[in-house]
PyMOL Python script that loads the backbone (N, CA, C, O; Angstrom):
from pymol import cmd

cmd.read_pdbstr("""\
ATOM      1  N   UNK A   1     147.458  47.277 168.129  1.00  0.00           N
ATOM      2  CA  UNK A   1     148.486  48.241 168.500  1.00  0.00           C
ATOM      3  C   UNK A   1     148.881  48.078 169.957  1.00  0.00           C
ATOM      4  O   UNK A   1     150.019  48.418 170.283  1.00  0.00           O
ATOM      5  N   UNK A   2     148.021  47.576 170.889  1.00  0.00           N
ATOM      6  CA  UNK A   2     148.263  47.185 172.449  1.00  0.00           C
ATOM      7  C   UNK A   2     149.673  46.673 172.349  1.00  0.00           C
ATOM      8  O   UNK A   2     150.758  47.165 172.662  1.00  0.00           O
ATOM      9  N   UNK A   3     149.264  45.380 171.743  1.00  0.00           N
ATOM     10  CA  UNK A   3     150.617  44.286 171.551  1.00  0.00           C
ATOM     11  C   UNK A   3     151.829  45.016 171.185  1.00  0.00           C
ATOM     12  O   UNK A   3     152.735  44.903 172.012  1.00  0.00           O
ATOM     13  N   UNK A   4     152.052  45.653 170.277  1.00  0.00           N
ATOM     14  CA  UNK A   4     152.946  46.390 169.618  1.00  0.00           C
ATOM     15  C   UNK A   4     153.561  47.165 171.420  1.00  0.00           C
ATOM     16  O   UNK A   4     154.601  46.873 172.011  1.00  0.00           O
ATOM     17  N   UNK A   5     152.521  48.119 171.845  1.00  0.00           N
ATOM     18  CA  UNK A   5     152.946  48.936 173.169  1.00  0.00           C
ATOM     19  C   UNK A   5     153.658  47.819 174.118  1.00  0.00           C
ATOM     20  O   UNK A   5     154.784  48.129 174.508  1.00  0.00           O
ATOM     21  N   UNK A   6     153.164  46.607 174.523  1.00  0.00           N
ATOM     22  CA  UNK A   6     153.794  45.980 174.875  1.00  0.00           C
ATOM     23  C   UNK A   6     155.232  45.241 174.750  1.00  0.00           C
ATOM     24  O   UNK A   6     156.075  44.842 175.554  1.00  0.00           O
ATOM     25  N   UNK A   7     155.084  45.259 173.272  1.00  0.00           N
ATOM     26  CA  UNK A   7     156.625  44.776 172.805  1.00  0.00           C
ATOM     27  C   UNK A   7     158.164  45.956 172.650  1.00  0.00           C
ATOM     28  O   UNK A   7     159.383  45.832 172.768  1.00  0.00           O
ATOM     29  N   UNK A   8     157.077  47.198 172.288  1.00  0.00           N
ATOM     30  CA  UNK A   8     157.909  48.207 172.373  1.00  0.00           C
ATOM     31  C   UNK A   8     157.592  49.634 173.432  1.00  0.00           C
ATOM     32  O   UNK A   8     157.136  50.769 173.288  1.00  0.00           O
ATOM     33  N   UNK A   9     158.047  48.932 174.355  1.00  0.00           N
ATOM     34  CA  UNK A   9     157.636  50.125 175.912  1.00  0.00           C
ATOM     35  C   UNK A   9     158.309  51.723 175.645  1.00  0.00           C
ATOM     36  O   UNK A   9     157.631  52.745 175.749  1.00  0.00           O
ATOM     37  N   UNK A  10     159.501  51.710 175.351  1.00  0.00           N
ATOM     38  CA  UNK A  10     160.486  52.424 175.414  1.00  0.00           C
ATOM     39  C   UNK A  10     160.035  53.504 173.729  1.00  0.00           C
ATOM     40  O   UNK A  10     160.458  54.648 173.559  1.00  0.00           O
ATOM     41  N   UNK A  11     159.439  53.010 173.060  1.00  0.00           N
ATOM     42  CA  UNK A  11     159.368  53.590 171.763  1.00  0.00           C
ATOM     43  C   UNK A  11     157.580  54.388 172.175  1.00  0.00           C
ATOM     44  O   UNK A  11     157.225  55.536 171.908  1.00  0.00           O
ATOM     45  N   UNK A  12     156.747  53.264 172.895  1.00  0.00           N
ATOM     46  CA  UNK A  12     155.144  53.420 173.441  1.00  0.00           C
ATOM     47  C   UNK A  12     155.495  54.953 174.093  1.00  0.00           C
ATOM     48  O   UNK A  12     154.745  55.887 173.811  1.00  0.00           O
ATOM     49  N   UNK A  13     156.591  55.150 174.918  1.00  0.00           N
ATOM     50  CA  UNK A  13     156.701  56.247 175.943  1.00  0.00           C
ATOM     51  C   UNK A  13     157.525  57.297 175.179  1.00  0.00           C
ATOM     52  O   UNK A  13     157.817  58.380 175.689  1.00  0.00           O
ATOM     53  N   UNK A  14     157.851  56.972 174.064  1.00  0.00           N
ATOM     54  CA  UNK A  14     158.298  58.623 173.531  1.00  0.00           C
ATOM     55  C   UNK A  14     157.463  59.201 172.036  1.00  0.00           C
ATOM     56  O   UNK A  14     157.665  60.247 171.419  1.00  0.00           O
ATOM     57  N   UNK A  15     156.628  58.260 171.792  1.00  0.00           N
ATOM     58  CA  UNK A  15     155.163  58.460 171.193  1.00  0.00           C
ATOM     59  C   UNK A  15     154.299  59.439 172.248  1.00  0.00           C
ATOM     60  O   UNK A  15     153.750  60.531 172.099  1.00  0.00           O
ATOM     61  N   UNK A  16     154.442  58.529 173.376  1.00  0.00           N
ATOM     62  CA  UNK A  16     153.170  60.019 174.061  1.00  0.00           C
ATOM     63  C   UNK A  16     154.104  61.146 174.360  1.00  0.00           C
ATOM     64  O   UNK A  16     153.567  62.240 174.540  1.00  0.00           O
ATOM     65  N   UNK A  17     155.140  61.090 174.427  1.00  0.00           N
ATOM     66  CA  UNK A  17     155.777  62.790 174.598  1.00  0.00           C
ATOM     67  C   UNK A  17     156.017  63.673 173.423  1.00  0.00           C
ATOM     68  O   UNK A  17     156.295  64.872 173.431  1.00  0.00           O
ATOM     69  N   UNK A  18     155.830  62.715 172.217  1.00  0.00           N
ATOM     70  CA  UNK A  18     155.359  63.746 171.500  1.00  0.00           C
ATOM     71  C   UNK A  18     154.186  63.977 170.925  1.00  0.00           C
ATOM     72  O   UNK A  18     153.981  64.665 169.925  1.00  0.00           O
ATOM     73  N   UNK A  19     153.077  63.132 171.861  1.00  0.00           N
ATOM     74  CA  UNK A  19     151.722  63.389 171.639  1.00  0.00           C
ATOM     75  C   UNK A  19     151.566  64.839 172.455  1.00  0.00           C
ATOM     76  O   UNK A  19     151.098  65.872 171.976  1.00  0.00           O
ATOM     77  N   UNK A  20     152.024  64.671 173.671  1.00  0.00           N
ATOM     78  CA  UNK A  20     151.814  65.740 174.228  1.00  0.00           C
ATOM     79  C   UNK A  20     152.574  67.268 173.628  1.00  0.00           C
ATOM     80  O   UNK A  20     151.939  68.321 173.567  1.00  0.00           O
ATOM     81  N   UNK A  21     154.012  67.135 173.220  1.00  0.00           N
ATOM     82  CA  UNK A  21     154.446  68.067 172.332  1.00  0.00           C
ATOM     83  C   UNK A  21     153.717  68.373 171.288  1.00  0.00           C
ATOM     84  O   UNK A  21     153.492  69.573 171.129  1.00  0.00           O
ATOM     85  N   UNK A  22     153.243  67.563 170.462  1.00  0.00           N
ATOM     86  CA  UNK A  22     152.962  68.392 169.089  1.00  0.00           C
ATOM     87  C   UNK A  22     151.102  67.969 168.876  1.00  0.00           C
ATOM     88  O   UNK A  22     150.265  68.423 168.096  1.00  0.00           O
ATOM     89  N   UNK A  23     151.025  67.066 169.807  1.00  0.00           N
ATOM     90  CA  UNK A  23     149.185  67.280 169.766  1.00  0.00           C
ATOM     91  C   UNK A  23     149.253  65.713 168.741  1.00  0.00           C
ATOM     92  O   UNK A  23     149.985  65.391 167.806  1.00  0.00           O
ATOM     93  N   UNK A  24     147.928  64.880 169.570  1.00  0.00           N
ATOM     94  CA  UNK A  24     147.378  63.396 169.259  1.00  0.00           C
ATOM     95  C   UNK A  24     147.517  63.476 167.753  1.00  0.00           C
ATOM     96  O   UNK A  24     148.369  62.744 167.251  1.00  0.00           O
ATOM     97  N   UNK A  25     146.682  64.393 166.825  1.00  0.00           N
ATOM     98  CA  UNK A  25     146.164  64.477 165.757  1.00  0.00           C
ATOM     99  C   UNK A  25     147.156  64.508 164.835  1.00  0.00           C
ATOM    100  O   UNK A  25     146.917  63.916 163.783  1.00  0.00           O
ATOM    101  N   UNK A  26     148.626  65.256 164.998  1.00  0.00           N
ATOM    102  CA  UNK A  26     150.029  65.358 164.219  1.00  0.00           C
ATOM    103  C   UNK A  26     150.169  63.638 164.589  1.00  0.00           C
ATOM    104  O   UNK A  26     149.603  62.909 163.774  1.00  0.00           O
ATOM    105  N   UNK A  27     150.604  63.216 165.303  1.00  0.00           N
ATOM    106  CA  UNK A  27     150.986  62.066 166.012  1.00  0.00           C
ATOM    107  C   UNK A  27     150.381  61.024 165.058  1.00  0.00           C
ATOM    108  O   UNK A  27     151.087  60.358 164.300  1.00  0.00           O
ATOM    109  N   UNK A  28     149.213  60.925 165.119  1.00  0.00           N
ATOM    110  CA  UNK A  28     148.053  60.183 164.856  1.00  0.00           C
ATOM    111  C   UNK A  28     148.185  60.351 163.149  1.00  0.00           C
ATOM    112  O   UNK A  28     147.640  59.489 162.460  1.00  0.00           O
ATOM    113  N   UNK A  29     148.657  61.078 162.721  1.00  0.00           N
ATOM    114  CA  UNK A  29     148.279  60.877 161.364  1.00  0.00           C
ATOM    115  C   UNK A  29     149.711  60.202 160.897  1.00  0.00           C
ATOM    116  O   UNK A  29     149.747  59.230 160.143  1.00  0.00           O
ATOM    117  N   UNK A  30     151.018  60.910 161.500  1.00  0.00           N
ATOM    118  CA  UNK A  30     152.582  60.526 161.226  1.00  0.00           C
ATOM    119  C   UNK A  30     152.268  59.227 161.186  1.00  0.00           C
ATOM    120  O   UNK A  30     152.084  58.712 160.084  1.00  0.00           O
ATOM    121  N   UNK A  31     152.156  58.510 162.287  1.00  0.00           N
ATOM    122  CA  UNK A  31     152.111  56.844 162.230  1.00  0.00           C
ATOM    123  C   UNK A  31     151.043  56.328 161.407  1.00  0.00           C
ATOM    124  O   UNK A  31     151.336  55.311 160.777  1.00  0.00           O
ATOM    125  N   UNK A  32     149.706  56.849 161.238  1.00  0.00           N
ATOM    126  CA  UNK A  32     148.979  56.086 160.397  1.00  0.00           C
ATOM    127  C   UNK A  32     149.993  56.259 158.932  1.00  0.00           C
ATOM    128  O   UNK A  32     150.273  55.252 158.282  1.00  0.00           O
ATOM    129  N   UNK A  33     150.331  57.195 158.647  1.00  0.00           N
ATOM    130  CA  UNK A  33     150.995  57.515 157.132  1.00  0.00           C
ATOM    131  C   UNK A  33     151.966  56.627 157.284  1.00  0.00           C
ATOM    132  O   UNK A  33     152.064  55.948 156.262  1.00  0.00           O
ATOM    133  N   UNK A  34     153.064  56.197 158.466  1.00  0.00           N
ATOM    134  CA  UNK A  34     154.254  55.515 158.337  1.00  0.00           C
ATOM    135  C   UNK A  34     153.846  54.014 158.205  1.00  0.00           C
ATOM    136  O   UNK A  34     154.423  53.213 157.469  1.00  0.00           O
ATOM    137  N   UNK A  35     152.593  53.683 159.152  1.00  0.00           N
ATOM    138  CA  UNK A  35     152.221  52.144 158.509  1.00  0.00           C
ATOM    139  C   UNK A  35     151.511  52.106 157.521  1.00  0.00           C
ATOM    140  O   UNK A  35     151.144  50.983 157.177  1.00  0.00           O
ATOM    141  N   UNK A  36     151.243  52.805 157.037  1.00  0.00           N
ATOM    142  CA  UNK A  36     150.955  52.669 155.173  1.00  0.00           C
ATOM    143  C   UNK A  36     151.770  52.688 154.076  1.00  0.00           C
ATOM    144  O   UNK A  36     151.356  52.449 152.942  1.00  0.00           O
ATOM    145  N   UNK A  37     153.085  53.000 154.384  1.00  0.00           N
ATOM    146  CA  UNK A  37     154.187  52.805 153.320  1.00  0.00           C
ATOM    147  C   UNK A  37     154.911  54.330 153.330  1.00  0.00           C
ATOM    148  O   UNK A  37     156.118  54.494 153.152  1.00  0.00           O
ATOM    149  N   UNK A  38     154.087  55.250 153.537  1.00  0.00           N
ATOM    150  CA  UNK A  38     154.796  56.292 153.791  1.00  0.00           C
ATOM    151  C   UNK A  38     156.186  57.062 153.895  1.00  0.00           C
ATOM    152  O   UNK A  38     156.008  57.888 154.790  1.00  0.00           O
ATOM    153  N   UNK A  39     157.270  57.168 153.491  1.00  0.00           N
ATOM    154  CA  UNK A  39     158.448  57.158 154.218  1.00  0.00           C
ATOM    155  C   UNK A  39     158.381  58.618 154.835  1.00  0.00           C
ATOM    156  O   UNK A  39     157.550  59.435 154.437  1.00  0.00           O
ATOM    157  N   UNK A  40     159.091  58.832 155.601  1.00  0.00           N
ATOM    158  CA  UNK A  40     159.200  60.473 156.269  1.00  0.00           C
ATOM    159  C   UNK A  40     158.351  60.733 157.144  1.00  0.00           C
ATOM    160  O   UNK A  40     158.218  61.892 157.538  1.00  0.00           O
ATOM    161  N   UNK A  41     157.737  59.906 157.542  1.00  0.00           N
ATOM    162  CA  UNK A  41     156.551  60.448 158.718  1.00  0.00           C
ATOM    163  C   UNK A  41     156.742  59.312 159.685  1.00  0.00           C
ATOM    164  O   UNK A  41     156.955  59.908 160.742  1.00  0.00           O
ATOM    165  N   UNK A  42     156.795  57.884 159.968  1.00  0.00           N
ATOM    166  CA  UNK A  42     157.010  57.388 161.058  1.00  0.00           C
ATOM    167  C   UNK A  42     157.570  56.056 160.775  1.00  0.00           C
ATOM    168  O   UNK A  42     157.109  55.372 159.862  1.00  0.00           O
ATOM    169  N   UNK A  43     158.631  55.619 161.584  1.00  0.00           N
ATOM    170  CA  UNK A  43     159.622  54.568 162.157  1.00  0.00           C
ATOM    171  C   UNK A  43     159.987  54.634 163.517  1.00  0.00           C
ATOM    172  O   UNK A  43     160.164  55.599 164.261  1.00  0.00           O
ATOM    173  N   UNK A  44     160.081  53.128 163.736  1.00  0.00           N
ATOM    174  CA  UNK A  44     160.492  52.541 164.999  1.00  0.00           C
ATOM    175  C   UNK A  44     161.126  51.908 165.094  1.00  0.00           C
ATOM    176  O   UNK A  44     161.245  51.205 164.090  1.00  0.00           O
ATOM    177  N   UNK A  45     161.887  51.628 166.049  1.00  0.00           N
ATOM    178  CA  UNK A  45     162.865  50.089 166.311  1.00  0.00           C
ATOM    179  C   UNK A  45     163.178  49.877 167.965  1.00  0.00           C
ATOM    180  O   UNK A  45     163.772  50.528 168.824  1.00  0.00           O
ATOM    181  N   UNK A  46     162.502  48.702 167.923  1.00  0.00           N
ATOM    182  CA  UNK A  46     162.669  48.372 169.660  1.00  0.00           C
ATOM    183  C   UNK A  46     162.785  46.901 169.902  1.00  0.00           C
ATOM    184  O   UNK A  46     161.743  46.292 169.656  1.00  0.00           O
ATOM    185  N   UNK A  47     163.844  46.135 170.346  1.00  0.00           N
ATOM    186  CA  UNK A  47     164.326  44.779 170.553  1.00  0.00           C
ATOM    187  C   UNK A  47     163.134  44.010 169.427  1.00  0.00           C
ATOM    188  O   UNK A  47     162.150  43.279 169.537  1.00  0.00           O
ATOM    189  N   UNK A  48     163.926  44.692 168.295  1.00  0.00           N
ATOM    190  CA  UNK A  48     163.952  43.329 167.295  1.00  0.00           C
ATOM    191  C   UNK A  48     162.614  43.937 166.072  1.00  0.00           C
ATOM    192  O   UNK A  48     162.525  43.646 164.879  1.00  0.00           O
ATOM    193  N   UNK A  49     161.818  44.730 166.796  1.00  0.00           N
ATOM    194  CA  UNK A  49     160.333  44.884 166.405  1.00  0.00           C
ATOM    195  C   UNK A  49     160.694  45.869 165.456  1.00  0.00           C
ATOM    196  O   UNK A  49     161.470  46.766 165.786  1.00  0.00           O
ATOM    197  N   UNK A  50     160.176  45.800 164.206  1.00  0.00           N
ATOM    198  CA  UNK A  50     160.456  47.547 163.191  1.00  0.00           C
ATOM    199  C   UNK A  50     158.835  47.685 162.856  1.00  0.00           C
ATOM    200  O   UNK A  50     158.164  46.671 162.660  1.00  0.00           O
ATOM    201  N   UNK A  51     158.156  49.249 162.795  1.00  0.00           N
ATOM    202  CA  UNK A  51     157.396  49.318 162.169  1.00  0.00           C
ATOM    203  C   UNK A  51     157.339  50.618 161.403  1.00  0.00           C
ATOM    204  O   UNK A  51     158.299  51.316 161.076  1.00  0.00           O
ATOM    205  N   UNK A  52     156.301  50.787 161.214  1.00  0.00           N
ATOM    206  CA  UNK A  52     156.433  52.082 159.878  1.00  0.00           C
ATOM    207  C   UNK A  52     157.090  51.917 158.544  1.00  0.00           C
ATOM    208  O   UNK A  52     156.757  51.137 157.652  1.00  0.00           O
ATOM    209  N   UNK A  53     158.253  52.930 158.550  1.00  0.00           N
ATOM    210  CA  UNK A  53     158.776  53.456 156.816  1.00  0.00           C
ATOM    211  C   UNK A  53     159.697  54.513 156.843  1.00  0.00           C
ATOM    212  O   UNK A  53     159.662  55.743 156.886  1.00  0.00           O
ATOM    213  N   UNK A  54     160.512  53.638 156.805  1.00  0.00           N
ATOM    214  CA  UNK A  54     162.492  54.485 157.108  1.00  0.00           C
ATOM    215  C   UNK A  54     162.006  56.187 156.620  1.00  0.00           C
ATOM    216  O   UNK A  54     161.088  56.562 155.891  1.00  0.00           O
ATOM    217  N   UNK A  55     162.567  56.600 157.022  1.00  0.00           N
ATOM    218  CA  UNK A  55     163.166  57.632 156.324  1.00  0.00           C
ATOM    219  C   UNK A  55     163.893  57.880 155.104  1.00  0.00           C
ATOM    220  O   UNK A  55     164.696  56.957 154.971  1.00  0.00           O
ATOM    221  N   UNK A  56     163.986  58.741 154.104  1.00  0.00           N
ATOM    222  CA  UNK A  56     165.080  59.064 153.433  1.00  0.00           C
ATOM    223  C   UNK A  56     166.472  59.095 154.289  1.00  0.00           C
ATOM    224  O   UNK A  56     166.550  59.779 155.310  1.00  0.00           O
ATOM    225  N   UNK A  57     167.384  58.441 153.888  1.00  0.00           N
ATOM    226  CA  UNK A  57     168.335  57.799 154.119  1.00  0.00           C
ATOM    227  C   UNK A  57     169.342  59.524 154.372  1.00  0.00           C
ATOM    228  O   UNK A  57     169.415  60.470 153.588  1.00  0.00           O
ATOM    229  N   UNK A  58     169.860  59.392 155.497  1.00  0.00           N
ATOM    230  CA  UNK A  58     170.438  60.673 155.854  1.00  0.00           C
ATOM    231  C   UNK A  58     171.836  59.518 156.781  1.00  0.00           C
ATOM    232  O   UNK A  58     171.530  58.424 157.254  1.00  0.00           O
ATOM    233  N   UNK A  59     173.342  60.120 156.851  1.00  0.00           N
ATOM    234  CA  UNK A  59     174.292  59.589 157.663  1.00  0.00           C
ATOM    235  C   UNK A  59     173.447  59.726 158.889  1.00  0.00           C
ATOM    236  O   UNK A  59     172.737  58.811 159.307  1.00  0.00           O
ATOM    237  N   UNK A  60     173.538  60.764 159.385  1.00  0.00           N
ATOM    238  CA  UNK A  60     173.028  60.743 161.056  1.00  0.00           C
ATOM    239  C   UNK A  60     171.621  59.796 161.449  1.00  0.00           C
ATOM    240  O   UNK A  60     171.573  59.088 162.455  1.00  0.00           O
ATOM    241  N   UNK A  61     170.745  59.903 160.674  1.00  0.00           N
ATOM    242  CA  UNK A  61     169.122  59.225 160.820  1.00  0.00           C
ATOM    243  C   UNK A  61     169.948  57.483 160.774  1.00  0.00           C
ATOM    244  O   UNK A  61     169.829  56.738 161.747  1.00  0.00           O
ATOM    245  N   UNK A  62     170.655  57.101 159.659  1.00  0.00           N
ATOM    246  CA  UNK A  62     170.294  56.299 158.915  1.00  0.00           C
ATOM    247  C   UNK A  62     171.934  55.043 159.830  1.00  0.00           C
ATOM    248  O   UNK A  62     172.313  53.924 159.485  1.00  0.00           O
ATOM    249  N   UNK A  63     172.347  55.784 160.767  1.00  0.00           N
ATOM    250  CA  UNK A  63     173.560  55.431 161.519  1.00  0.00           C
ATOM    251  C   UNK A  63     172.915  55.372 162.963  1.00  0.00           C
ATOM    252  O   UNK A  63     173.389  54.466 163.649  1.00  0.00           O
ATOM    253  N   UNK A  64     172.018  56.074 163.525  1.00  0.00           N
ATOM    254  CA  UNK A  64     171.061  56.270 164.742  1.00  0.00           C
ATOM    255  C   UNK A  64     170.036  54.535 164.856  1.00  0.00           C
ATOM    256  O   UNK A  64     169.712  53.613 165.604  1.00  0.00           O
ATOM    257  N   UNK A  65     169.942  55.027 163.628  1.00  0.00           N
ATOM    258  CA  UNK A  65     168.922  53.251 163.519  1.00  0.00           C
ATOM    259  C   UNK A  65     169.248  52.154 163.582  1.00  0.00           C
ATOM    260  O   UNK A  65     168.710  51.313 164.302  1.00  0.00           O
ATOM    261  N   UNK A  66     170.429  51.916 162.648  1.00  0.00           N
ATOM    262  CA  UNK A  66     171.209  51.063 162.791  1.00  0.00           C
ATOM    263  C   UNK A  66     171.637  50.520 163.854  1.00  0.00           C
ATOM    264  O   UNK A  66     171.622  49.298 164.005  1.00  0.00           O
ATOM    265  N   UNK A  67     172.136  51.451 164.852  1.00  0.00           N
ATOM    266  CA  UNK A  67     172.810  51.030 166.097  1.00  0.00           C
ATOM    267  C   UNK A  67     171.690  50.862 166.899  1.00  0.00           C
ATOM    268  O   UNK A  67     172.112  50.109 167.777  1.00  0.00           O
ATOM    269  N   UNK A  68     170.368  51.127 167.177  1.00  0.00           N
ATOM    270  CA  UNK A  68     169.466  50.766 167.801  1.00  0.00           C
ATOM    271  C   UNK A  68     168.854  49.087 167.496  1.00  0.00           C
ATOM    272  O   UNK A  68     168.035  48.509 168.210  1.00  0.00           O
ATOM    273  N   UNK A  69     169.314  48.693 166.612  1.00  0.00           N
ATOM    274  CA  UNK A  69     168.914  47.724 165.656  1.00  0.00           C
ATOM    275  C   UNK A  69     169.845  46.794 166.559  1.00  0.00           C
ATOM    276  O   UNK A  69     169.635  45.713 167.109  1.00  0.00           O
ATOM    277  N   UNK A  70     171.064  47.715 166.491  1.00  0.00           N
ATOM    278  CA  UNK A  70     172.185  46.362 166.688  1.00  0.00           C
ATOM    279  C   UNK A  70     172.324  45.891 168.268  1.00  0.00           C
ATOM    280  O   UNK A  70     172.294  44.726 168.665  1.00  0.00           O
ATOM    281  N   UNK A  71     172.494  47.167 169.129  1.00  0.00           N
ATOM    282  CA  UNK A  71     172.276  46.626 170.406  1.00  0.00           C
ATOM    283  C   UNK A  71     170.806  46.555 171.050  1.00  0.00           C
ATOM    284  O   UNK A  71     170.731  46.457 172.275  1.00  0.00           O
ATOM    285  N   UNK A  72     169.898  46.589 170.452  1.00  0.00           N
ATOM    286  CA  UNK A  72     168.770  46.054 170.910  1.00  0.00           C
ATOM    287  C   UNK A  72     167.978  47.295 171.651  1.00  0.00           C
ATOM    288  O   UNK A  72     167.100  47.060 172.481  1.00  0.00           O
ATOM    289  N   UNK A  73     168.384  48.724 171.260  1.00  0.00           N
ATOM    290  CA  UNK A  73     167.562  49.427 171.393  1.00  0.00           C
ATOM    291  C   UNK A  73     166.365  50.119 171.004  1.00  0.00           C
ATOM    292  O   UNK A  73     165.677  49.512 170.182  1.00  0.00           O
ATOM    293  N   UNK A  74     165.864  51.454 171.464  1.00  0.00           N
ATOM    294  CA  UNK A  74     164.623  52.090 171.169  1.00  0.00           C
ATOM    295  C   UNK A  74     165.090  52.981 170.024  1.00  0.00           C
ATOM    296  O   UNK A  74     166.181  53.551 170.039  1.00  0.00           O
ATOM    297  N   UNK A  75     164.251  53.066 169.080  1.00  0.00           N
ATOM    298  CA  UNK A  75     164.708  54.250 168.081  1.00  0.00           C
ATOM    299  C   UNK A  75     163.140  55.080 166.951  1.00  0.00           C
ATOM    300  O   UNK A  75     162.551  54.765 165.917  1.00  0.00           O
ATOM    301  N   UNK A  76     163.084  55.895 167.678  1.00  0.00           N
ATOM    302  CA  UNK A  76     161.506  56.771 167.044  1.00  0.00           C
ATOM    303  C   UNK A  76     162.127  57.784 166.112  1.00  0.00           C
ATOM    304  O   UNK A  76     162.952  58.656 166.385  1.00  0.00           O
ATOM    305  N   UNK A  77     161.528  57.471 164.887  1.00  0.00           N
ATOM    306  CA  UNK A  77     161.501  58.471 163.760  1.00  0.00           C
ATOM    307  C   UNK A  77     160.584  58.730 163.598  1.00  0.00           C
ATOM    308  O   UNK A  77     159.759  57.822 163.496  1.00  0.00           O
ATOM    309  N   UNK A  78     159.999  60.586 163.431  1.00  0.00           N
ATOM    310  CA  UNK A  78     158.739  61.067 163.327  1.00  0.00           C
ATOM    311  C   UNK A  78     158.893  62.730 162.484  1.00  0.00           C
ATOM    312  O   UNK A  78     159.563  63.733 162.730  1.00  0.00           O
ATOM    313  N   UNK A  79     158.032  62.416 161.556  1.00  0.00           N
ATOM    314  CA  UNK A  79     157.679  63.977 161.161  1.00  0.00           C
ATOM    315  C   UNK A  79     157.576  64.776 161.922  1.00  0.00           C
ATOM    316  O   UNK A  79     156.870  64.360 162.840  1.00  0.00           O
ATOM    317  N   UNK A  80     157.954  65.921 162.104  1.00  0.00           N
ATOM    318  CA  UNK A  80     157.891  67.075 162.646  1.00  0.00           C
ATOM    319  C   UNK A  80     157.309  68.081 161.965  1.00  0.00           C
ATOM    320  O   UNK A  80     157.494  68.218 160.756  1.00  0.00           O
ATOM    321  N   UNK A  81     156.199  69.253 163.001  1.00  0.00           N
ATOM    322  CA  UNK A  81     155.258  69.981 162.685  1.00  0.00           C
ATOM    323  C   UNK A  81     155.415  70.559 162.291  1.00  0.00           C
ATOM    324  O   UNK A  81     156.580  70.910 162.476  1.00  0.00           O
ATOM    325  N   UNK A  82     154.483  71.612 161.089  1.00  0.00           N
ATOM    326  CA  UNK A  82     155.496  72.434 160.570  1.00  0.00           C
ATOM    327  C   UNK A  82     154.198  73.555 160.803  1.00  0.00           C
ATOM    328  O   UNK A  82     153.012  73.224 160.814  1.00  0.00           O
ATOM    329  N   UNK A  83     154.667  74.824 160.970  1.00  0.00           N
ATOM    330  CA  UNK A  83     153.892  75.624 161.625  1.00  0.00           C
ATOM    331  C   UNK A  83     152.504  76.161 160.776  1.00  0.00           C
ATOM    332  O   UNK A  83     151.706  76.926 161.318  1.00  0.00           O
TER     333      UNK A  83
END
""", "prot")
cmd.dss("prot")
cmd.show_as("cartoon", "prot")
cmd.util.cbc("prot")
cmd.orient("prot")
């Protein structure tokens, strides 16, 4: 996962802000679930690199990614907590 932080800085740094928002353990489970096949809990896209498990396909989500894809940006998809 180092390597990964390295390849994707910009995606590495809005992982810990929402470690710190919603707590390691939410965090920690979203991405383990998204690199297991998961969909709805975690995706990334950062110059070139994808990991996780899209989302259900929404215009806004599914148009956000895309264009991160295309000009070579950062793009974090993550479950959100539910109270």
């Amino acid at each position: 996962m180092s390597e990964l932080r390295s390849q994707m800085p910009t995606v590495a740094t809005i992982v810990q802000e929402r470690r710190q928002a919603w707590g390691d353990a939410h965090v920690n489970r979203c991405i383990k679930e998204g690199l297991k096949g998961q969909p709805n809990r975690f995706y990334a896209i950062e110059a070139g690199h994808i990991v996780g498990t899209p989302f259900d396909a929404t215009t806004d989500l599914h148009h956000a990614a895309k264009l991160a894809a295309i000009v070579g940006g950062a793009f974090v998809a993550m479950q959100e907590p539910t109270a």
